[in-house]
N, C-alpha and C positions, 0 to 999 in steps of 0.2 A: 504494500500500500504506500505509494508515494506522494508525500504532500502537496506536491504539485500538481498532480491529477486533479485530489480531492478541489484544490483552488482553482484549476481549470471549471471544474463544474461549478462549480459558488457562481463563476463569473457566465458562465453560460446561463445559470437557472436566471442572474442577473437584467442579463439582456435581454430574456424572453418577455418580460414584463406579464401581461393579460393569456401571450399562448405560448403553451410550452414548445421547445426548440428541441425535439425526437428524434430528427435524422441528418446528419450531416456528415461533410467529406472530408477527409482528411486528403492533402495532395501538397506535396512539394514545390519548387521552381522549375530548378534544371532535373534534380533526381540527385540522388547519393545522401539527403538532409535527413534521411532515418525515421522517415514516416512510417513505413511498417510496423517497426517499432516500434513508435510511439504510440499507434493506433492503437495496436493490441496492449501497450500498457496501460495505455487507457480505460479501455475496456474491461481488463482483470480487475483495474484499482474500481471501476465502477460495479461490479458484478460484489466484489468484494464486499461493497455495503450495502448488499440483498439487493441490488437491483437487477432485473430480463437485458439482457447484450445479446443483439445482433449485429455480429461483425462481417461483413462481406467483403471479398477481395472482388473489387471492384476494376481491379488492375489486368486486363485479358492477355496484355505482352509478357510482363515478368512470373504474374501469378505468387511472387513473395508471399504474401500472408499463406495461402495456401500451403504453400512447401515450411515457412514456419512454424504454421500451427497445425502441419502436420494433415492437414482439414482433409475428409473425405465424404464420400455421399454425393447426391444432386447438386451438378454447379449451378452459376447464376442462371445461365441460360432457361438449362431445361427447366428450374423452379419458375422461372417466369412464363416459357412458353406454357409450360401445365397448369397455371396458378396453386403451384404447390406450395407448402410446409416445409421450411428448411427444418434438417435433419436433427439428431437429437444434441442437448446441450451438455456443457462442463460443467460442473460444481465449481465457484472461486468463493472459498470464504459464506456467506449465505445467499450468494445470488447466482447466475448462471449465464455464460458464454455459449451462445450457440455460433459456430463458424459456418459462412457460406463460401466453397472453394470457387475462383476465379471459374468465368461464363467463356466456354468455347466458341466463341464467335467469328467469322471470318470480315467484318467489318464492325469494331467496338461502336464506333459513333454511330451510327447508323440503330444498333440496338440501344442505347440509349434514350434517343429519341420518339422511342415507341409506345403507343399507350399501353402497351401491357406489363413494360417495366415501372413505367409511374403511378397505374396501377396495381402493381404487385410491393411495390414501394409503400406505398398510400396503406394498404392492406397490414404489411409489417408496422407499421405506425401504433395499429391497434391490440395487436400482441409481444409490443417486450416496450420496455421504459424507452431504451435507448437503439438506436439503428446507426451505426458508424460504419461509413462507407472509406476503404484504402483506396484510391486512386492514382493514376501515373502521374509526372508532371505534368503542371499548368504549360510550363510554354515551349514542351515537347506535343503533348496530346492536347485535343480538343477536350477529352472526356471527361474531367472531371467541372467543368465547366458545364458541359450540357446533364449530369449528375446535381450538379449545385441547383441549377433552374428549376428539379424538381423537389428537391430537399428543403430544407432548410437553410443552408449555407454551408459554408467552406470556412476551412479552419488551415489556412497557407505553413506551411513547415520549412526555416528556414536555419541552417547549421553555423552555430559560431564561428566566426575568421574564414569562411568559406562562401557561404552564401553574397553573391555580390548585390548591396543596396539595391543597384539598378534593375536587376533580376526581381526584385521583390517588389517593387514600384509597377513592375511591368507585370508582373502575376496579378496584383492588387490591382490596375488599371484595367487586364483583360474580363476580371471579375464582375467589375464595375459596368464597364461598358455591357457586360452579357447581361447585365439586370440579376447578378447572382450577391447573394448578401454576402459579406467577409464577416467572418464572425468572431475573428481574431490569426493572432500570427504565433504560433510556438517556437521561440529558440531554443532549437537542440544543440545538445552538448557543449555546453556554456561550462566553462572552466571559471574560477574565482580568482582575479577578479575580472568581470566581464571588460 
């Protein structure tokens, strides 16, 4: 349980004001800022204080979360094309991780944009507290951008003495322009003193 998680959420339940903030994306700049990572830590530290995690690797090139968390069962795809039930969850502490393994698709953007994924979106909204979506880079891929639009927002992952300002300006402007909400920015691995 990392206190930094638990303050991530403070400031999320923060900003929701009147409606709560359920599904959101994690996605880096360029890639290598440790989003996978951090996603899935997120999510333990959040399972961990009884709360429903649905974590999907959202990512159809590298499929990292998958291969991390080991995930198997129904990927994005088919639960979407079926309107299925992702598969069963982990135990963290009193709550529970359910992992959805990266969607085999042969054009990601293209399923994204489909009603049956923002409908099957919409649908997990209703059954776990939380929906954190891994996604590839902002300004490599389109997708997590066209992911944001139907979410909630995007939560930018940027790595200390690595990640270049202008790289973050530029994720944060194409966010903007897409009409997708920024819901904040995480510095990883931030050494003392920053």
């Amino acid at each position: 349980n990392h206190p930094q998680y638990t303050a991530h959420r403070e400031q999320l339940l923060a900003m929701a004001h009147a409606r709560p903030l359920k599904a959101f994306v994690f996605a880096g700049c360029d890639g290598g800022e440790g989003c996978t990572q951090v996603v899935r830590e997120f999510a333990q530290t959040l399972a961990a204080s009884g709360l429903r995690v649905l974590l999907v690797d959202a990512d159809a090139r590298s499929s990292g979360l998958t291969h991390a968390m080991a995930a198997t069962g129904a990927d994005l795809a088919s639960l979407v094309n079926q309107d299925g039930r992702p598969g069963p969850a982990t135990d963290y502490g009193r709550g529970q991780v359910t992992v959805v393994p990266s969607p085999s698709v042969p054009n990601a953007e293209n399923f994204f944009t489909t009603p049956e994924f923002s409908a099957w979106l919409d649908a997990q909204r209703g059954s776990y507290d939380y929906v954190l979506l891994d996604a590839p880079p902002l300004l490599r891929f389109a997708d997590a951008l066209l992911i944001g639009r139907v979410s909630d927002g995007v939560v930018i992952l940027a790595q200390a003495e690595t990640t270049e300002r202008d790289a973050l300006t530029r994720a944060r402007d194409l966010l903007r322009k897409g009409s997708v909400n920024v819901l904040g920015v995480v510095l990883n691995r931030v050494r003392n003193p920053v």
